[in-house]
C-alpha positions as CSV (number, residue, x, y, z in Angstrom):
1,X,4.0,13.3,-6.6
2,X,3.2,13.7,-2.9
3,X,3.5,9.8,-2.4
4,X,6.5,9.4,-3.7
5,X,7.7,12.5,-1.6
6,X,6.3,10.8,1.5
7,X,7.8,7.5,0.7
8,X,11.3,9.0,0.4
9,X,11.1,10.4,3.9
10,X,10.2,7.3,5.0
11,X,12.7,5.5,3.8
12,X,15.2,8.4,4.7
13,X,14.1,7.8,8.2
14,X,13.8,4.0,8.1
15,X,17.0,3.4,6.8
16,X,18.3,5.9,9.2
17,X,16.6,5.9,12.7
18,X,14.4,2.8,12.9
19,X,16.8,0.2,15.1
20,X,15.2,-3.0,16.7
21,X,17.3,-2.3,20.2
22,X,14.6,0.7,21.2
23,X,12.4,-2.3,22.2
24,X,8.9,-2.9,21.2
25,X,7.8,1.2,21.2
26,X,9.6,1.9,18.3
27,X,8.8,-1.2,16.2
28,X,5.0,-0.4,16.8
29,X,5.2,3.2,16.7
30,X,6.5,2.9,13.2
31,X,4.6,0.1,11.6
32,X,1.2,2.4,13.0
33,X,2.8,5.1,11.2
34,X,3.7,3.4,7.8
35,X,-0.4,1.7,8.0
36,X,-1.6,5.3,8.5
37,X,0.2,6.7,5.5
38,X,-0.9,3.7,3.4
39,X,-4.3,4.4,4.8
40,X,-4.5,7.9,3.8
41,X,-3.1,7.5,0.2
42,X,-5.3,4.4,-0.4
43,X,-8.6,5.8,0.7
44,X,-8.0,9.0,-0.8
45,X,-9.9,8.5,-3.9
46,X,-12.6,6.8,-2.6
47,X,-13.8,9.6,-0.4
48,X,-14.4,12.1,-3.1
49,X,-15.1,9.2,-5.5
50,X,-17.8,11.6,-7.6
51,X,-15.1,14.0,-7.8
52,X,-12.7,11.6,-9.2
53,X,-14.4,9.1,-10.7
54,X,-13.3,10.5,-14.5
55,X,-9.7,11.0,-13.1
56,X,-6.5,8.1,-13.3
57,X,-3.9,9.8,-11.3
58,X,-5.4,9.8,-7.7
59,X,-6.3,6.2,-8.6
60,X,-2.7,5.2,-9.7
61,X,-1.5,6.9,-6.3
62,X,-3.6,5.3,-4.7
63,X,-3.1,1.6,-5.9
64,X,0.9,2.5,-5.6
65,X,0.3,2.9,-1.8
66,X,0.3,-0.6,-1.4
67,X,3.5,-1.6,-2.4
68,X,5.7,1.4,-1.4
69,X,4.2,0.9,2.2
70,X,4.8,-3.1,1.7
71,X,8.7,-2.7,0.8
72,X,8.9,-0.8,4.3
73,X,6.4,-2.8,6.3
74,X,8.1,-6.5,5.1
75,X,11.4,-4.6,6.6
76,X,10.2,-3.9,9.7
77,X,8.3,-6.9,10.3
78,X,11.1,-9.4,9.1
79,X,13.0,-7.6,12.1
80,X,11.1,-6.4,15.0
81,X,8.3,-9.2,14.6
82,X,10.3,-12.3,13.2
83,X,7.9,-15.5,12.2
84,X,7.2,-18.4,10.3
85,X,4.2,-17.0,8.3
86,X,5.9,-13.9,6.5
87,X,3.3,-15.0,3.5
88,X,0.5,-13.7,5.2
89,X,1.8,-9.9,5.0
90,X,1.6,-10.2,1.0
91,X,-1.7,-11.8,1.2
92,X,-2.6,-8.6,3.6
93,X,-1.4,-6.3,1.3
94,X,-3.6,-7.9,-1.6
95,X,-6.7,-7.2,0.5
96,X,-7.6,-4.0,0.1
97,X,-6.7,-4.0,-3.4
98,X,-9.0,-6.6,-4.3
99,X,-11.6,-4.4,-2.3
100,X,-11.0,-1.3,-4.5
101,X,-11.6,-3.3,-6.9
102,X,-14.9,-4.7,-6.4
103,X,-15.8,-0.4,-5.3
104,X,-14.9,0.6,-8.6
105,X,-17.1,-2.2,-10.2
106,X,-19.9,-1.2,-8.9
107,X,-19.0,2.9,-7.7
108,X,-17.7,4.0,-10.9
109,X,-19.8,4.0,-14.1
110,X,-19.1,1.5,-16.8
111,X,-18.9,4.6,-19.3
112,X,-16.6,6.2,-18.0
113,X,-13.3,6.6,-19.7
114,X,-11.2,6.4,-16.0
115,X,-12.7,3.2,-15.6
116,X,-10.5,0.9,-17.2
117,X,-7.4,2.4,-16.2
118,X,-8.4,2.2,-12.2
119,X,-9.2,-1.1,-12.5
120,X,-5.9,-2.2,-14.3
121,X,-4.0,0.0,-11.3
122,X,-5.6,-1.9,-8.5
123,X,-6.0,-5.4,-10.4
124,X,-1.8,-5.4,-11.1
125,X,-1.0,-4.2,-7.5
126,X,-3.2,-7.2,-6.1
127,X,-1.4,-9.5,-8.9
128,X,1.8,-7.7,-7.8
129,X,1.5,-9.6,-4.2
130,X,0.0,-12.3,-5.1
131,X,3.4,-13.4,-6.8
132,X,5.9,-11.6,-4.6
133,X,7.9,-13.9,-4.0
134,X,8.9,-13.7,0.5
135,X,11.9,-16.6,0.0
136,X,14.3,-13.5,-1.1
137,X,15.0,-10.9,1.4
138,X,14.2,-7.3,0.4
């Protein structure tokens, strides 16, 4: 619940303040902001992993980080930070997905009922940028 809260503010202010004319400040002053929010919800979990090892929801939260930050992040690169190599943001994004990953194989026990749940949420989102597909503006 609290990421999707967050998210919507950030979008309310994307969509309303963030303007490519306030020069370079405002571009990087944002994009730190949007990889700090990503940061928190993402490592999240792992920091009290006993606590949360038998849970799905921070998990889910966690792995949904990654492309609700993305949808913002593509935005403001594609304007403040135009280039030919746009692909390399998904790939970015697939990174610490593929890291949770490999954490829960070997973190999380193989009994656990959580378990298979937390690894479909982080396996889809890396899946989910592997095949995002950059050609179509979002």
């Amino acid at each position: 619940m609290g990421l999707c809260v967050w998210w919507r503010l950030e979008c309310a202010w994307h969509f309303e303040h963030f303007e490519r004319t306030l020069g370079l400040v405002m571009p990087t002053l944002s994009l730190t902001w949007y990889l700090m929010f990503f940061a928190v919800f993402a490592l999240f979990p792992f920091l009290f992993l006993r606590k949360f090892s038998e849970k799905i929801v921070p998990w889910v939260t966690a792995a949904m980080a990654g492309p609700l930050q993305f949808f913002l992040i593509y935005r403001l690169v594609k304007v403040a930070y135009p280039n030919q190599v746009m692909g390399l943001l998904p790939t970015a994004f697939a990174v610490p997905g593929l890291l949770s990953l490999v954490v829960i194989l070997k973190k999380v026990p193989a009994t656990s009922a959580a378990r298979m749940s937390q690894l479909a949420s982080f396996g889809g989102v890396a899946l989910f940028f592997h095949h995002t597909d950059i050609s179509d503006p979002i």
